[in-house]
C-alpha positions as CSV (number, residue, x, y, z in Angstrom):
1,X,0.0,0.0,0.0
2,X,1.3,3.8,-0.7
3,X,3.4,5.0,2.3
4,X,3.2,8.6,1.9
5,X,4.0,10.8,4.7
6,X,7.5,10.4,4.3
7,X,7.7,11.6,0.4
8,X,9.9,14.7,0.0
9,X,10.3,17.0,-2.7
10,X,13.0,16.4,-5.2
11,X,14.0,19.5,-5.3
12,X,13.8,23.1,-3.6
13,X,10.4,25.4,-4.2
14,X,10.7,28.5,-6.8
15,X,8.7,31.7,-5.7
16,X,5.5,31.6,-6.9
17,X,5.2,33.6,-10.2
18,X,3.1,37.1,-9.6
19,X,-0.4,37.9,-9.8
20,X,-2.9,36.9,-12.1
21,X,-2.9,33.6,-11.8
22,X,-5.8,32.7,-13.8
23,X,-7.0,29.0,-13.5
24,X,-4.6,26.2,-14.6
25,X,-2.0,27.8,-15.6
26,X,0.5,28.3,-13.4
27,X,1.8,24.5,-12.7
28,X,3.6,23.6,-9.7
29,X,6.8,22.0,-10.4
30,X,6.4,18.5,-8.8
31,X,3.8,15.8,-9.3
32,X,2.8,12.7,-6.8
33,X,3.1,9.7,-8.8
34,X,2.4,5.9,-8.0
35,X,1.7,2.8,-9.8
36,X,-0.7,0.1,-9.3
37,X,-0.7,-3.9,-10.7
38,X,-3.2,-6.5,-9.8
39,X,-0.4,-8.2,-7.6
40,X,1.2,-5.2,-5.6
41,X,-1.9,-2.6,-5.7
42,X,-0.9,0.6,-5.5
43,X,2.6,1.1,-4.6
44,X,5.9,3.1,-5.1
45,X,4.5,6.4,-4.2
46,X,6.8,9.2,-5.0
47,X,7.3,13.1,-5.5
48,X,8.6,13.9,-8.9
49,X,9.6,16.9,-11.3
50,X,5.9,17.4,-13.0
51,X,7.6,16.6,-16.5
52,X,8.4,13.3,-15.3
53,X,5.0,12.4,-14.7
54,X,4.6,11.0,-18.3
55,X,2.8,8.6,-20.5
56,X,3.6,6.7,-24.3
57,X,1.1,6.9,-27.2
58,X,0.9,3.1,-27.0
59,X,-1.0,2.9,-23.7
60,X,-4.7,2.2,-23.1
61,X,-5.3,5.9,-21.6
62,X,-4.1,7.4,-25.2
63,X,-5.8,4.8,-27.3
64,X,-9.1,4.2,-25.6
65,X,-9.5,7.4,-23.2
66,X,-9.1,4.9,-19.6
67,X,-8.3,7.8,-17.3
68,X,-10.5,9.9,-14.7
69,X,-9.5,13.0,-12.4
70,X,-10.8,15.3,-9.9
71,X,-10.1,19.0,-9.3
72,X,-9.9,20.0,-5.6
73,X,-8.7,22.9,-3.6
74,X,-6.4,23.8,-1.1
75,X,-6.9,27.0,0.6
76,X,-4.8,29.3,3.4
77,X,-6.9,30.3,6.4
78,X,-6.6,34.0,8.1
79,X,-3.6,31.8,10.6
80,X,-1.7,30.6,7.4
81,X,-2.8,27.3,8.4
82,X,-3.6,25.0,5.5
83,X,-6.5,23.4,4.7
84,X,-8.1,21.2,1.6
85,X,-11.9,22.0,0.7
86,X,-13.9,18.8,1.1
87,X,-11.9,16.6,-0.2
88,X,-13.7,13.3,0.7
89,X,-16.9,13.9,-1.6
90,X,-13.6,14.1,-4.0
91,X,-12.6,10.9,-3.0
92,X,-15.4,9.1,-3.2
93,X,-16.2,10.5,-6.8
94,X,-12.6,9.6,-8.0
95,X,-13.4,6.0,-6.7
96,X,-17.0,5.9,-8.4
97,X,-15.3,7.0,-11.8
98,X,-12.5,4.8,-11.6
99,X,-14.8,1.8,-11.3
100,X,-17.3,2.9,-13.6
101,X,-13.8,2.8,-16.4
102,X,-13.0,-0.8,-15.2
103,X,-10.0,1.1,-13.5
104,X,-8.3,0.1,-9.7
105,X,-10.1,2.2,-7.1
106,X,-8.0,4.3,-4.7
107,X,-9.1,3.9,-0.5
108,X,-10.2,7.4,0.2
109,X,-7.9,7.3,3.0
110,X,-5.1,7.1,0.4
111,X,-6.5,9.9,-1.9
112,X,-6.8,12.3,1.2
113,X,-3.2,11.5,2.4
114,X,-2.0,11.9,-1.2
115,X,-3.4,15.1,-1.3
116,X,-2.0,15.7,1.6
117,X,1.4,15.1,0.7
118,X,1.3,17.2,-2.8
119,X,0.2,20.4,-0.9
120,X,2.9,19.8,1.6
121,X,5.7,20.2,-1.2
122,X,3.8,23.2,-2.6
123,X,3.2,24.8,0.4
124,X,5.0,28.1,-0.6
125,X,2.5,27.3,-3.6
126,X,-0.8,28.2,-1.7
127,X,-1.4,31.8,-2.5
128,X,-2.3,34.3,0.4
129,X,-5.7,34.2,2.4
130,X,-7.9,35.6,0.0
131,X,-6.0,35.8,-2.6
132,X,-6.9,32.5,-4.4
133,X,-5.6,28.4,-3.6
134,X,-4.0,25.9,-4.7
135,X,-6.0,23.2,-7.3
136,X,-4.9,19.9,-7.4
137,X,-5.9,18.2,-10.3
138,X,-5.5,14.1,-9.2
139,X,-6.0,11.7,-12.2
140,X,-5.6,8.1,-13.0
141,X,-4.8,6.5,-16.4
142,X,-4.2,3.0,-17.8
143,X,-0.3,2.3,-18.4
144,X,-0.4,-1.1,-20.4
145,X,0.8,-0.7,-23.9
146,X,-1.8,-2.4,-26.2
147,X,-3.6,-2.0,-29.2
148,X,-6.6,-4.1,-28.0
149,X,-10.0,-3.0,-26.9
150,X,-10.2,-4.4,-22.8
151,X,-9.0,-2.9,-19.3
152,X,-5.7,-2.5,-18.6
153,X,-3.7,-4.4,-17.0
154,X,-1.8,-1.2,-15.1
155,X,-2.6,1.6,-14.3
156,X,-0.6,5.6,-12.5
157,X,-1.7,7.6,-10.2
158,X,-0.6,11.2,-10.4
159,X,-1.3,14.6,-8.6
160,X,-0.5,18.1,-10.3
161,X,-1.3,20.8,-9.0
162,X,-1.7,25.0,-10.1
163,X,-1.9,28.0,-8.1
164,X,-5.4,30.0,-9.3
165,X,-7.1,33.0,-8.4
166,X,-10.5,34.0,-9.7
167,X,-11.8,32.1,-12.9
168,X,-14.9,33.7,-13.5
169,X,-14.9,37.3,-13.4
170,X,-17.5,38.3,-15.4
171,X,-21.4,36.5,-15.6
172,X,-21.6,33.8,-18.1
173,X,-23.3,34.0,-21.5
174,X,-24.4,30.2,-22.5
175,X,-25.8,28.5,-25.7
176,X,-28.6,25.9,-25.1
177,X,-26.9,22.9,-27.4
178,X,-29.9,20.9,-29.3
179,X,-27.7,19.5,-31.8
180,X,-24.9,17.6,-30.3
181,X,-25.0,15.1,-27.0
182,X,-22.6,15.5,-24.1
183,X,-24.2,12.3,-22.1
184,X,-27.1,10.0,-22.8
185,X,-28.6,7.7,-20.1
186,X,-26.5,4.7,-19.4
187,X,-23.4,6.7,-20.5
188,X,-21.0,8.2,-18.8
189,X,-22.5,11.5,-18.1
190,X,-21.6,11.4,-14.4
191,X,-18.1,9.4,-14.4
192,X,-15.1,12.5,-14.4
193,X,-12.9,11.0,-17.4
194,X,-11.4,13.1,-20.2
195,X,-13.9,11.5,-22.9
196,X,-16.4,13.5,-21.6
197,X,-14.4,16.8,-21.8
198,X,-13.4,15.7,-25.4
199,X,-17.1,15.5,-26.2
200,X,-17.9,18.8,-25.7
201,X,-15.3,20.8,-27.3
202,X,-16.6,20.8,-31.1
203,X,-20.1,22.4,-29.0
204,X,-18.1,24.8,-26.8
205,X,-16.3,26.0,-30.2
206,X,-19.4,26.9,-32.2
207,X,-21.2,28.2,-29.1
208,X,-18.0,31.1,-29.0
209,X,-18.5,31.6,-32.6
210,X,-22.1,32.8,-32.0
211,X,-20.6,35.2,-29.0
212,X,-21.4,32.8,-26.2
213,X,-18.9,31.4,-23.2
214,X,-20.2,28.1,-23.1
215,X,-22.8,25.4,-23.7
216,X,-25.7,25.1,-21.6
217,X,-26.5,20.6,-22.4
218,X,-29.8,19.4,-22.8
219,X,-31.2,15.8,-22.5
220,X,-30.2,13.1,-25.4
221,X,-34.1,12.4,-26.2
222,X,-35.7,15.8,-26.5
223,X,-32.8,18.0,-26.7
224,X,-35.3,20.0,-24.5
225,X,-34.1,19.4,-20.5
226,X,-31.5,21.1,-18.8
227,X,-28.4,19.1,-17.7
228,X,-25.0,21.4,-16.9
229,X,-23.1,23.8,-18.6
230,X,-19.8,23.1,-20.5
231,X,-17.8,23.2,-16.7
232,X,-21.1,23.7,-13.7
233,X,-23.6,22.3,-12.5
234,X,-26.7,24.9,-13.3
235,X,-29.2,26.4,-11.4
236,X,-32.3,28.6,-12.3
237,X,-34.2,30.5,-9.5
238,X,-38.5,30.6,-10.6
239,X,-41.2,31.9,-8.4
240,X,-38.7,32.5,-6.0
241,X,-37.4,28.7,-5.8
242,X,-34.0,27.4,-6.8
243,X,-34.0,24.6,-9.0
244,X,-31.4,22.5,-10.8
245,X,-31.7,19.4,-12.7
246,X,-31.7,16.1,-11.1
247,X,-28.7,13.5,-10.6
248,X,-29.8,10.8,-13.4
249,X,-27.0,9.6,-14.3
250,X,-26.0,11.7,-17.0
251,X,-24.3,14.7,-15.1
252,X,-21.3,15.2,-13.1
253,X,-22.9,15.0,-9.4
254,X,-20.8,18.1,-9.0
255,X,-19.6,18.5,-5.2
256,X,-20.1,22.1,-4.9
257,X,-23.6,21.6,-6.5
258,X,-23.7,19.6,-2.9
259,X,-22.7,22.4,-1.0
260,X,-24.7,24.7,-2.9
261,X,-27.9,23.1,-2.0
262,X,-26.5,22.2,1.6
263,X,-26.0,25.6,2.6
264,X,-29.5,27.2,1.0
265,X,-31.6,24.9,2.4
266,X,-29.3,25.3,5.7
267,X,-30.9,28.5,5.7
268,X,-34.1,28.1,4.5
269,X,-34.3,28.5,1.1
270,X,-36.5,26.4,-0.9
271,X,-34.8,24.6,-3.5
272,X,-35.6,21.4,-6.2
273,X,-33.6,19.0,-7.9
274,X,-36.2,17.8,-10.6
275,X,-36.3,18.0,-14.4
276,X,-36.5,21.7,-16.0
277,X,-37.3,22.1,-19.4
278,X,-36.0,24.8,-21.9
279,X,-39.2,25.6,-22.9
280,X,-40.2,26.4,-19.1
281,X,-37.3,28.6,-18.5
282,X,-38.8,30.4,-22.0
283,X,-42.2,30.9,-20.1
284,X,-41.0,32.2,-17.0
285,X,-39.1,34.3,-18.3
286,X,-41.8,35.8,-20.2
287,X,-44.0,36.1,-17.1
288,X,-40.9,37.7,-15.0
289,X,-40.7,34.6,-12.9
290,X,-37.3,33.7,-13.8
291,X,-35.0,36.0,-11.6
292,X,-31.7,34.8,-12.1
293,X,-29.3,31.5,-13.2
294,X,-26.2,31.0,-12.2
295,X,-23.6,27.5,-12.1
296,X,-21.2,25.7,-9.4
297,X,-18.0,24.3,-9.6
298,X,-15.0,23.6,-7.9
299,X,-13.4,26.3,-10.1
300,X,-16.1,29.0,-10.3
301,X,-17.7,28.6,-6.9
302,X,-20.8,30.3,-7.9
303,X,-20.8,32.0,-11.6
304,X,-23.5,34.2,-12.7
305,X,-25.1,33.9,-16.1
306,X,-26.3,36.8,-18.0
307,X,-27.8,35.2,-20.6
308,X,-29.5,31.8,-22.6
309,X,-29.3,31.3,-26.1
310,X,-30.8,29.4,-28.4
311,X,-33.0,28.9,-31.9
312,X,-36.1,30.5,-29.5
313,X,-34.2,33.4,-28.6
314,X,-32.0,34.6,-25.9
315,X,-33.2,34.9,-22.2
316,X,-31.1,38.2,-20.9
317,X,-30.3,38.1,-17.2
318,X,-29.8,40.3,-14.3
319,X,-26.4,39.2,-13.4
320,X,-25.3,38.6,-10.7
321,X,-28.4,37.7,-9.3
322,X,-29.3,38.0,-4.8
323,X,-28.9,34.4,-4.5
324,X,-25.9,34.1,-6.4
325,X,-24.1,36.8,-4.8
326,X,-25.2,35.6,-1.1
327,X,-24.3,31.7,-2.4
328,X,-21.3,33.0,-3.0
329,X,-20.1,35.4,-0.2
330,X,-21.6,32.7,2.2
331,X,-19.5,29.8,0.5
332,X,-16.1,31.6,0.2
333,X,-16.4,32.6,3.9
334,X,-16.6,29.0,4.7
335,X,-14.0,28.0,2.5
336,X,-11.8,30.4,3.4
337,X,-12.0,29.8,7.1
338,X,-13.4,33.3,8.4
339,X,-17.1,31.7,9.2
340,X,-17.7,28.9,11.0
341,X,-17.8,25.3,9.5
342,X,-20.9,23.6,10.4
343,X,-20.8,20.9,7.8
344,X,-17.3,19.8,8.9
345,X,-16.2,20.9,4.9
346,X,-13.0,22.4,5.7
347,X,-9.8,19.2,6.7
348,X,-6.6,20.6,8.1
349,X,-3.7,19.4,5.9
């Protein structure tokens, strides 16, 4: 099994580069890496240089897309004490996706001492209290070179990470996609691997080309029910009620979607997970009932969206909306350690 609170660094820390960050990419210079085989599990846990964390074209996760990841955060508290931002719903996910690819799963014990390990070599990495945190991007792929359709036989694990401030600055501006599919039922709509990424770009593309950010998804059948935008979760606040669309399989069960409902209904706010239709958004916001949309992520936190296009016209949106802005605030005071933590969310590192 991975030993890994003795891994050092290879190497000594550069300063972090200046401000902006951005989001993804300033990478840190080192990478966790271990392997795993059906006879030794995963084993040989070690800190690398980040270059060395490397893969041939030959292997399953080139030729048939066998890899997962999650996207976490590490965050510096008003003390300078370090802390990751629930990492176990991270965990848990990563091990869900990993069996759902026919991939070895990873005891979320391991994945939260992993994470553990990476932030401790980039500690100098973490940017100031409220001035952004550290993403850890863990992810992994199938080693064994073949050119034959099956699991592989081997598999790495490997943790990079990049310093990030704000990704969203501005309120979003999405194109309802009835065209192409992200996920159909029985897919893999709410498995993290890179296929579903790749699936999306020729959308996200042609949704810029009409001057929009990203894609809002709709169902497989009726190209008519809301699933998530190109990188959140989605919400849309009618008659005064926050809805988003339901976990059925086909979207990410995104983990600060979780929180997001967690903390609203925490404070009483009505809220739904149950299908939503394009043509009902249409209608309420023809009656004035639809007050605001917004989407959650690990990276965003809580984005606004301005506005919803597609061939029935755009939907323009006050943006940033109340509940946005309060989601927000109320979230990033959790996070970053000035509010109390009632949901136990925030784990020392």
């Amino acid at each position: 099994m991975l030993d890994l609170l003795a891994l050092r660094a290879p190497g000594s820390l550069p300063a972090l580069p200046p401000a902006p960050l951005g989001f993804g990419r300033v990478l840190g210079p080192f990478a966790l890496v271990a392997d795993h085989d059906p006879e030794r599990g995963f084993h040989g846990a070690r800190i690398v240089r980040r270059e060395e964390a490397t893969t041939v074209a030959s292997a399953a996760s080139v030729q048939y897309a066998l890899s997962v990841f999650e996207g976490l955060k590490a965050l510096r508290g008003p003390s300078g004490a370090l802390h990751l931002w629930r990492p176990e719903p991270h965990a848990r996910r990563f091990a869900k996706s990993s069996e759902r690819l026919t991939m070895p799963v990873l005891p979320e014990a391991a994945f939260l001492d992993a994470c553990r390990a990476i932030v401790k070599a980039h500690e100098g990495w973490v940017p100031a209290h409220g001035k952004g945190s550290l993403y850890l991007r863990p992810t992994l792929y199938a080693t064994e070179e073949f050119l034959g359709v099956r699991p592989s036989r081997t598999h790495q694990l490997a943790i990079v990470v990049s310093a990030v401030d704000a990704f969203y600055s501005t309120p979003l501006r999405l194109w309802a996609e009835t065209e192409h599919v992200r996920a159909a039922p029985g897919g893999l709509g709410d498995a993290k691997t890179g296929a579903n990424y790749a699936a999306s770009l020729h959308a996200a593309e042609r949704a810029k080309k009409r001057g929009f950010d990203q894609v809002l998804w709709l169902d497989a059948h009726d190209h008519d029910r809301l699933a998530e935008a190109g990188t959140m979760n989605v919400f849309v606040v009618i008659d005064g009620v926050v809805r988003t669309p339901e976990l059925d399989g086909t979207i990410l069960p995104g983990v600060t979607r979780d929180a997001c409902l967690a903390l609203l209904r925490s404070r009483g706010v009505k809220c739904e997970e149950a299908p939503i239709s394009l043509r009902e958004v249409h209608e309420a916001a023809k009656r004035g009932a639809l007050t605001e949309a917004f989407g959650t992520g690990t990276a965003a936190i809580v984005a606004p969206i301005a506005a919803i296009g597609s061939a029935a016209g755009t939907i323009e949106l006050r943006a940033p909306g109340e509940v946005a802005t309060t989601l927000r605030a109320g979230l990033e005071a959790i996070q970053q350690g000035v509010a109390d933590d009632p949901f136990g969310w925030r784990v020392p590192v």
